[in-house]
mmCIF file of the C-alpha atoms, coordinates in Angstrom:
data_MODEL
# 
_entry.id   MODEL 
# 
loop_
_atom_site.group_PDB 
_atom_site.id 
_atom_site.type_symbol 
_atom_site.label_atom_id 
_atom_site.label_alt_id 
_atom_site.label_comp_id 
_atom_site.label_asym_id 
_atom_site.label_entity_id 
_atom_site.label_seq_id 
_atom_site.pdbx_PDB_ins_code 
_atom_site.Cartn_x 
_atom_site.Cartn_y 
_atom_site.Cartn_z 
_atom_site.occupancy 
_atom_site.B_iso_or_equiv 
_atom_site.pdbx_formal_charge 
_atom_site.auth_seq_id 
_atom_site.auth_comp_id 
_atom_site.auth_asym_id 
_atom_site.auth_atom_id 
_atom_site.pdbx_PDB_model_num 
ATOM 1   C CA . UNK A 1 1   ? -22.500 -2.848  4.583   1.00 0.00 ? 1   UNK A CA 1 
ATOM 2   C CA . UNK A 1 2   ? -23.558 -5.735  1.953   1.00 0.00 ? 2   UNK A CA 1 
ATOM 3   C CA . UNK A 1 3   ? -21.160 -7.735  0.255   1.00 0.00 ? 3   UNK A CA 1 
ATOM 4   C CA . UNK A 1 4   ? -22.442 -6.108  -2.990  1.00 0.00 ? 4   UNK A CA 1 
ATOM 5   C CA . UNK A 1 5   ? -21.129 -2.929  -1.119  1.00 0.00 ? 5   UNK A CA 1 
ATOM 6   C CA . UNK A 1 6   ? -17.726 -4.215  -1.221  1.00 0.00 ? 6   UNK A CA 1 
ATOM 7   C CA . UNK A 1 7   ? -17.391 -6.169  -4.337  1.00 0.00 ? 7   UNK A CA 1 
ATOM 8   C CA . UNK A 1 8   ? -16.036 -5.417  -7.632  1.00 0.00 ? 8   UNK A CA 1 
ATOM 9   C CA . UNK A 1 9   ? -19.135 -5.552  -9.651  1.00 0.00 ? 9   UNK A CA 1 
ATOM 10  C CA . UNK A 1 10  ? -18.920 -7.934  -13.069 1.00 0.00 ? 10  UNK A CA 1 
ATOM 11  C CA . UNK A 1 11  ? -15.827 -9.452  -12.797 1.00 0.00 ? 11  UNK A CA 1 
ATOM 12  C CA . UNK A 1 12  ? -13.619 -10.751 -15.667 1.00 0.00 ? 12  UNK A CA 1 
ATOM 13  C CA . UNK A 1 13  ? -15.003 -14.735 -16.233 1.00 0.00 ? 13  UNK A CA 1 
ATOM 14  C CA . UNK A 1 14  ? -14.218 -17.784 -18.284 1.00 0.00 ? 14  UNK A CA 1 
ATOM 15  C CA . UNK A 1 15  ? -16.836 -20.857 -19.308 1.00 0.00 ? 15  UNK A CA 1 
ATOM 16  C CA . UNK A 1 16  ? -15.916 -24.235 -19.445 1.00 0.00 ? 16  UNK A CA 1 
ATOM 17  C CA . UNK A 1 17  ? -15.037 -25.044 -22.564 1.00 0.00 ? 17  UNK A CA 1 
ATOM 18  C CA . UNK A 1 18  ? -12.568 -21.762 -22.979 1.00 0.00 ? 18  UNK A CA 1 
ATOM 19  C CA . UNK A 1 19  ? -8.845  -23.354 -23.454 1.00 0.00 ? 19  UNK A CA 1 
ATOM 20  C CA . UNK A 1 20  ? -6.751  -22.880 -20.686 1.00 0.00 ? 20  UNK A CA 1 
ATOM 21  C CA . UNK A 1 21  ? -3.871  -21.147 -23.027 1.00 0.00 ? 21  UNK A CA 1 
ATOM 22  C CA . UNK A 1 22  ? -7.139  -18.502 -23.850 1.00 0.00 ? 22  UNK A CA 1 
ATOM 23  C CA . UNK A 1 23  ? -7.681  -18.320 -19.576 1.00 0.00 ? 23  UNK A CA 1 
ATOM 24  C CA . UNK A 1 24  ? -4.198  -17.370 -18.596 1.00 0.00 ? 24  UNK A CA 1 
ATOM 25  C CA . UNK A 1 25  ? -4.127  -14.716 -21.150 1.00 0.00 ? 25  UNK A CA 1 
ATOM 26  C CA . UNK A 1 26  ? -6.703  -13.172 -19.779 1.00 0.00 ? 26  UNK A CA 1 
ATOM 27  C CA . UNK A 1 27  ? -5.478  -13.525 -16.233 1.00 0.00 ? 27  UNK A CA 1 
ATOM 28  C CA . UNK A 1 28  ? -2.311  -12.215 -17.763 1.00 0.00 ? 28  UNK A CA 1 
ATOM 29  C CA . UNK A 1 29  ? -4.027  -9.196  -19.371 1.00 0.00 ? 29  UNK A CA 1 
ATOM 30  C CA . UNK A 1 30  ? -6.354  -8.165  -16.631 1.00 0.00 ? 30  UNK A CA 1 
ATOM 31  C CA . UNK A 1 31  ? -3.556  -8.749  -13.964 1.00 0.00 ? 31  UNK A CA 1 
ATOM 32  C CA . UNK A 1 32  ? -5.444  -11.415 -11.876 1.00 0.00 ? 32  UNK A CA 1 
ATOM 33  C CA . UNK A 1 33  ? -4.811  -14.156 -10.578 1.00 0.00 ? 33  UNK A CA 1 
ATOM 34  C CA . UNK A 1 34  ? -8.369  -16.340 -11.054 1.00 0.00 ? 34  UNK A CA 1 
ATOM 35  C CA . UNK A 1 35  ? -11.554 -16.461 -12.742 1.00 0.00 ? 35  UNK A CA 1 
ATOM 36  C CA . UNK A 1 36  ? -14.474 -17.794 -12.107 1.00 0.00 ? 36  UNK A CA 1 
ATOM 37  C CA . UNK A 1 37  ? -16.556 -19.717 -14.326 1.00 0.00 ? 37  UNK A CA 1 
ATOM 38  C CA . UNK A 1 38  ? -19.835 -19.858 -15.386 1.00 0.00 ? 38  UNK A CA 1 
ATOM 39  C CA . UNK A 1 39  ? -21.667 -21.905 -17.323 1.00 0.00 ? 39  UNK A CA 1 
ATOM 40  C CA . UNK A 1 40  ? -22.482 -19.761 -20.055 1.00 0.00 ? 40  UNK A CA 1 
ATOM 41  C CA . UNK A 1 41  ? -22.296 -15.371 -20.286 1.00 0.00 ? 41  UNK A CA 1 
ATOM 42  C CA . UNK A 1 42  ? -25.575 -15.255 -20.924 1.00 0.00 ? 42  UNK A CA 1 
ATOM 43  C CA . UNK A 1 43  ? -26.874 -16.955 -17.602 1.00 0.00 ? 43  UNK A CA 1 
ATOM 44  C CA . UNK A 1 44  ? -23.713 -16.042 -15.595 1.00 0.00 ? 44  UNK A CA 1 
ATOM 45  C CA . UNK A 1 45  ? -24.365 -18.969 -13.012 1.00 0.00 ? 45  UNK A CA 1 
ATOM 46  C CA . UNK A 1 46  ? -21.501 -19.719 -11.092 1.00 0.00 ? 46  UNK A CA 1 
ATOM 47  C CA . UNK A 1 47  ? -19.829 -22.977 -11.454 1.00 0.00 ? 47  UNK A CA 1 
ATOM 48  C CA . UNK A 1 48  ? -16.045 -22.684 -10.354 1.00 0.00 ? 48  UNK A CA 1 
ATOM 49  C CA . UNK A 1 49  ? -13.283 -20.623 -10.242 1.00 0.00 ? 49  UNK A CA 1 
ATOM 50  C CA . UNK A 1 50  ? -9.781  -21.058 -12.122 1.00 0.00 ? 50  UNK A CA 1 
ATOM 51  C CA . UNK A 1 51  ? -6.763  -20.014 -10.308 1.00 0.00 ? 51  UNK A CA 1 
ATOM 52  C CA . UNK A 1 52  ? -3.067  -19.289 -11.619 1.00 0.00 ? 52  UNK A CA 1 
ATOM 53  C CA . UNK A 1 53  ? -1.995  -22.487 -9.005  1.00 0.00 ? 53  UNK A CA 1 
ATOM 54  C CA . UNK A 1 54  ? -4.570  -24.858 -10.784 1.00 0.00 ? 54  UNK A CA 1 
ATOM 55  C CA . UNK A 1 55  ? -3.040  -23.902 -14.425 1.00 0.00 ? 55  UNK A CA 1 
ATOM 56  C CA . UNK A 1 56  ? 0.429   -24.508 -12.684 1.00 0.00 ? 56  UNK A CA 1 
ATOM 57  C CA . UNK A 1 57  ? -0.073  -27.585 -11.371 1.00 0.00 ? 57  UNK A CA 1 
ATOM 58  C CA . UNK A 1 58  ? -2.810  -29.161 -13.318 1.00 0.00 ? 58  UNK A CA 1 
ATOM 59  C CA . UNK A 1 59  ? -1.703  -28.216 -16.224 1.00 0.00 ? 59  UNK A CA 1 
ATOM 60  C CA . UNK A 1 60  ? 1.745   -27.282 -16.614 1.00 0.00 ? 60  UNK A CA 1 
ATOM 61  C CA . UNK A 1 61  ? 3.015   -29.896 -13.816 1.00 0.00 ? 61  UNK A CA 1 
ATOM 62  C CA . UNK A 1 62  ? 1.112   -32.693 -15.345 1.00 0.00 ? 62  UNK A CA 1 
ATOM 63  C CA . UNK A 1 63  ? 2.624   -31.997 -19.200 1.00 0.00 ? 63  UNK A CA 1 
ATOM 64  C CA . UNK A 1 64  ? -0.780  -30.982 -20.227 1.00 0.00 ? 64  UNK A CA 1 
ATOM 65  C CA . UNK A 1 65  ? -1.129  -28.915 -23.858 1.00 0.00 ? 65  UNK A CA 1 
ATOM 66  C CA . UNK A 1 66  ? -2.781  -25.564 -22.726 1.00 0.00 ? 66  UNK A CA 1 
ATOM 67  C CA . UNK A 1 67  ? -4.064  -25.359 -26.385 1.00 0.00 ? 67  UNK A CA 1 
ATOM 68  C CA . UNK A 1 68  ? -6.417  -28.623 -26.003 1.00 0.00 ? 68  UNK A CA 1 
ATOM 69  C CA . UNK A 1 69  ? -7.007  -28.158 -21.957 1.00 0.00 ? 69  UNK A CA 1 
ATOM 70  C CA . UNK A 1 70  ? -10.531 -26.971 -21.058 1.00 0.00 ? 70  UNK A CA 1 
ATOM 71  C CA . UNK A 1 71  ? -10.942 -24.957 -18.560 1.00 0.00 ? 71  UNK A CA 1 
ATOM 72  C CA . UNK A 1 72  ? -13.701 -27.351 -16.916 1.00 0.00 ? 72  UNK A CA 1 
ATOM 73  C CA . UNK A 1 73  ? -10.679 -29.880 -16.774 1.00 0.00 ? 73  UNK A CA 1 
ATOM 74  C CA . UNK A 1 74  ? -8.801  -27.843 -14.145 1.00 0.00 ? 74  UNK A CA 1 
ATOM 75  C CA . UNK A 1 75  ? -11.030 -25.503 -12.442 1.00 0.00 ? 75  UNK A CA 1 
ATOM 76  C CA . UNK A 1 76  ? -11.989 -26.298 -8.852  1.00 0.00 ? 76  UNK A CA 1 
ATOM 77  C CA . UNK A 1 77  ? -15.502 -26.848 -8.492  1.00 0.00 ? 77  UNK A CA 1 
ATOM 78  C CA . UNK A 1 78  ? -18.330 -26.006 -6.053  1.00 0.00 ? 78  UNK A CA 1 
ATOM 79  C CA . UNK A 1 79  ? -16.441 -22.895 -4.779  1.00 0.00 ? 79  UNK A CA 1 
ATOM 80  C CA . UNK A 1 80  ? -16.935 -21.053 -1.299  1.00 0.00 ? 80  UNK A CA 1 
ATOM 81  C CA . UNK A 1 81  ? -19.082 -17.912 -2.161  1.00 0.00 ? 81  UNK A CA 1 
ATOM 82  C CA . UNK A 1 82  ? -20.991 -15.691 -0.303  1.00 0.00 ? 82  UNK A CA 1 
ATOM 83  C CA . UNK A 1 83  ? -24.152 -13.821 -1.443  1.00 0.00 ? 83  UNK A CA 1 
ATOM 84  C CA . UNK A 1 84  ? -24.699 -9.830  -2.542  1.00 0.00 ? 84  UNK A CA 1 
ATOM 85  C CA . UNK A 1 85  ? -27.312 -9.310  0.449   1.00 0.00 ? 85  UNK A CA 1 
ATOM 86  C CA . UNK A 1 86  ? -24.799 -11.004 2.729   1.00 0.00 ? 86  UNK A CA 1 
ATOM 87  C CA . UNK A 1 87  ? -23.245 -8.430  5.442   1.00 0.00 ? 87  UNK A CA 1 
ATOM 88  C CA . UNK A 1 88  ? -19.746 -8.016  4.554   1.00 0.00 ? 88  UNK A CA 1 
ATOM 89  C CA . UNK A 1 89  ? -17.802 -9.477  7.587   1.00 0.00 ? 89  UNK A CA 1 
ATOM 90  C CA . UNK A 1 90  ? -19.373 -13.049 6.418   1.00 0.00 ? 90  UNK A CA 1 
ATOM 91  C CA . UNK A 1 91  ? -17.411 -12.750 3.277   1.00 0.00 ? 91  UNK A CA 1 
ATOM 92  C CA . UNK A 1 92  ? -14.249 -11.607 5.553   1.00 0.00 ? 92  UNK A CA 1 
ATOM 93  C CA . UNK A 1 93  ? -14.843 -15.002 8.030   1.00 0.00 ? 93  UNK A CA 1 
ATOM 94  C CA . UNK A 1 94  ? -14.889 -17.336 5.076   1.00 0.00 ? 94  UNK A CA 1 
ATOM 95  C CA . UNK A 1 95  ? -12.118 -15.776 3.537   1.00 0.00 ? 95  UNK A CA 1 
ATOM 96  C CA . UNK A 1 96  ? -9.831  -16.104 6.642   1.00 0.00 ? 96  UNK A CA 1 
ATOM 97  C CA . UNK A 1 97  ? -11.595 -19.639 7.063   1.00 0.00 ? 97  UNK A CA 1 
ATOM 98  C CA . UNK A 1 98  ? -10.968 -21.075 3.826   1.00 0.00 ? 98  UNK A CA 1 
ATOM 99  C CA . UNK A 1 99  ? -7.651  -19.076 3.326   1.00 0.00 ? 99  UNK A CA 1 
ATOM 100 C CA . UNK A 1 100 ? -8.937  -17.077 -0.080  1.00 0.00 ? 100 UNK A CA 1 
ATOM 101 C CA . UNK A 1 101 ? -7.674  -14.455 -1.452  1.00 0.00 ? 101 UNK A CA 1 
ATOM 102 C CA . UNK A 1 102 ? -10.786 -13.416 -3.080  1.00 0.00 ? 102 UNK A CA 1 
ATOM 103 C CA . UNK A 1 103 ? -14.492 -15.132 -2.774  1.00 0.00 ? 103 UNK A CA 1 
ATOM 104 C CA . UNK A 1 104 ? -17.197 -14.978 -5.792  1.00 0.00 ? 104 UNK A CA 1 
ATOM 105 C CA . UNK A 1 105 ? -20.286 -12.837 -5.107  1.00 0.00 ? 105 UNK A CA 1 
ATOM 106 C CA . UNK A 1 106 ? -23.643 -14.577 -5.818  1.00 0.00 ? 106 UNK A CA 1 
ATOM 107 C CA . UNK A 1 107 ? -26.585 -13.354 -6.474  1.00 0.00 ? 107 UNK A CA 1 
ATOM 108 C CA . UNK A 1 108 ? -29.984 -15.770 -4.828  1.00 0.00 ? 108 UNK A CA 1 
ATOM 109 C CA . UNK A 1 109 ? -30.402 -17.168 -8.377  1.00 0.00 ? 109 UNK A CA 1 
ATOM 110 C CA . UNK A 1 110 ? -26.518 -18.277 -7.814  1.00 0.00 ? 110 UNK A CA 1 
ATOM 111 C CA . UNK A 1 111 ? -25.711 -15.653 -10.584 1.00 0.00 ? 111 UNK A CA 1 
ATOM 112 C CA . UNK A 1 112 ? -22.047 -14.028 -10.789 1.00 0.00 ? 112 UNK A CA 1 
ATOM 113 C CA . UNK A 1 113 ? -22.156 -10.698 -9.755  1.00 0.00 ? 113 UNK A CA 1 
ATOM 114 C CA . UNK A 1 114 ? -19.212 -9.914  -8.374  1.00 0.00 ? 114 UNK A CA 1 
ATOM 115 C CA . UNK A 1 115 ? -15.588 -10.949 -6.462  1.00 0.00 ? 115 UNK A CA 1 
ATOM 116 C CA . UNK A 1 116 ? -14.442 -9.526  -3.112  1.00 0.00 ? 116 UNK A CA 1 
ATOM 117 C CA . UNK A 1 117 ? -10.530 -9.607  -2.982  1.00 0.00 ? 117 UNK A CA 1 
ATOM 118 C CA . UNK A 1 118 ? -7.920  -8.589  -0.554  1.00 0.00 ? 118 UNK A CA 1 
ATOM 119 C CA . UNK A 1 119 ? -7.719  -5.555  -2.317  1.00 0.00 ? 119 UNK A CA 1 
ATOM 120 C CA . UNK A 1 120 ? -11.102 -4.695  -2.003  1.00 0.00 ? 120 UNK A CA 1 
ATOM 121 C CA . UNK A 1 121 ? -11.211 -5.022  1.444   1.00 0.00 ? 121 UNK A CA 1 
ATOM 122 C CA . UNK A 1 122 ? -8.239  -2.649  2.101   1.00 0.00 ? 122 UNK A CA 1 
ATOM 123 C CA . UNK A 1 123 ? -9.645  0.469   0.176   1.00 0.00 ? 123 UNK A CA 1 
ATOM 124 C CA . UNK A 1 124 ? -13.316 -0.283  0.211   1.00 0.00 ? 124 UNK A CA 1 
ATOM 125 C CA . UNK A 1 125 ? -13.383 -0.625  4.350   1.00 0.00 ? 125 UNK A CA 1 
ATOM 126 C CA . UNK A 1 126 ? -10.557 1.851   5.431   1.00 0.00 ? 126 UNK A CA 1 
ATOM 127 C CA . UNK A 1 127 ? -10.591 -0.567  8.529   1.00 0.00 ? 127 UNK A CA 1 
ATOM 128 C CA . UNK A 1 128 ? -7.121  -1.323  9.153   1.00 0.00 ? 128 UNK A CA 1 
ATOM 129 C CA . UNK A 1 129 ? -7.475  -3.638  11.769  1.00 0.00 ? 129 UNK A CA 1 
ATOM 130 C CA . UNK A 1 130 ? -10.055 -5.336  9.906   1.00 0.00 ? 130 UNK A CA 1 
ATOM 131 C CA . UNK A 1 131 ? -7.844  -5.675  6.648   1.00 0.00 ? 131 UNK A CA 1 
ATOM 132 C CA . UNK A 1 132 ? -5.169  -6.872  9.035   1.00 0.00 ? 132 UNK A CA 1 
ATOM 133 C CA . UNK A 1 133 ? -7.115  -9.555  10.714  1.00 0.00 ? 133 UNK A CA 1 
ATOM 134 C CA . UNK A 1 134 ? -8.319  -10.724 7.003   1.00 0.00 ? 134 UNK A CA 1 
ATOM 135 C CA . UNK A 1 135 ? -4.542  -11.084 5.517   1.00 0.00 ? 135 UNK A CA 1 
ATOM 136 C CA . UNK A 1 136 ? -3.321  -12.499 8.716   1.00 0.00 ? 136 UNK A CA 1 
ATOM 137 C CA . UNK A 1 137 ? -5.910  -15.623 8.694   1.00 0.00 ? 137 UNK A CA 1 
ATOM 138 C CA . UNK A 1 138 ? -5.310  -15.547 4.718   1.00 0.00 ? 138 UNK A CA 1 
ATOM 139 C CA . UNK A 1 139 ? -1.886  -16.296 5.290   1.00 0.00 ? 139 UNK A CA 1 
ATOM 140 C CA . UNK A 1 140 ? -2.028  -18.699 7.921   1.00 0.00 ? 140 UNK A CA 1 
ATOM 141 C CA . UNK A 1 141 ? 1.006   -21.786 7.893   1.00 0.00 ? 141 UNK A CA 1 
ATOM 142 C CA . UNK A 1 142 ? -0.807  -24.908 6.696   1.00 0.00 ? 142 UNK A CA 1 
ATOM 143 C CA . UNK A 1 143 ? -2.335  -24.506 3.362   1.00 0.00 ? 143 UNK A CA 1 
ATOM 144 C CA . UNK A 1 144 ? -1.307  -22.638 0.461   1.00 0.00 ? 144 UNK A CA 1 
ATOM 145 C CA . UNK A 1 145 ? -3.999  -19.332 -0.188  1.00 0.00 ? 145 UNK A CA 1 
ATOM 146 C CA . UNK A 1 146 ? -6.289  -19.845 -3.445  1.00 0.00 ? 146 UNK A CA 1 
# 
């Protein structure tokens, strides 16, 4: 199996210049706790990814306005992805590697096409050892899980 296999196809994402307030609406809304970004809907090429933790504590710990806060202000750059042709248990390595809780799915032109998250894992693989092995490196002391 392919990561595009796996994947939730045409995830829920943000641009740059979306406010943050606008963001964690829509994390609110959808029930998630990131987004990527791209750098525009129309080319979908991956840029970042916004998490829940970076609009806690670069926004809301630093006294920020989440009104006037862009999105390309807080979001992490360059994130760990893997690719829609990669075999599935490379997006399950860097996930336990990196400690994510969900990786972006690439296309060769570096084009969003989809997110793996925990969740897929458990009900797409019905491998419960596998799932297990990919929560327990997740959740590894040490770091906090993005």
């Amino acid at each position: 199996m392919n990561c595009q296999d796996v994947m939730t196809p045409s995830p829920v994402c943000c641009v740059p210049d979306d406010a943050v307030i606008d963001v964690a609406r829509m994390m609110r809304t959808q029930d998630i706790g990131s987004i990527p970004v791209v750098a525009d809907h129309t080319s979908q090429r991956l840029v970042g990814m916004v998490t829940d933790r970076d609009l806690a504590v670069r926004v809301i710990a630093e006294g920020r306005d989440p009104r006037e806060t862009a999105i390309r202000d807080v979001m992490s750059m360059q994130p760990v992805v893997c690719r829609d042709t990669d075999v599935y248990q490379q997006a399950l390595q860097a996930m336990g590697q990196h400690q994510l809780r969900r990786i972006p799915v690439v296309d060769a032109g570096g084009r969003l096409s989809g997110i793996i998250a925990q969740a897929d894992v458990a009900t797409r693989l019905a491998q419960p050892s596998t799932t297990g092995a990919v929560v327990e490196a997740i959740s590894e002391p040490g770091s906090s899980p993005r």
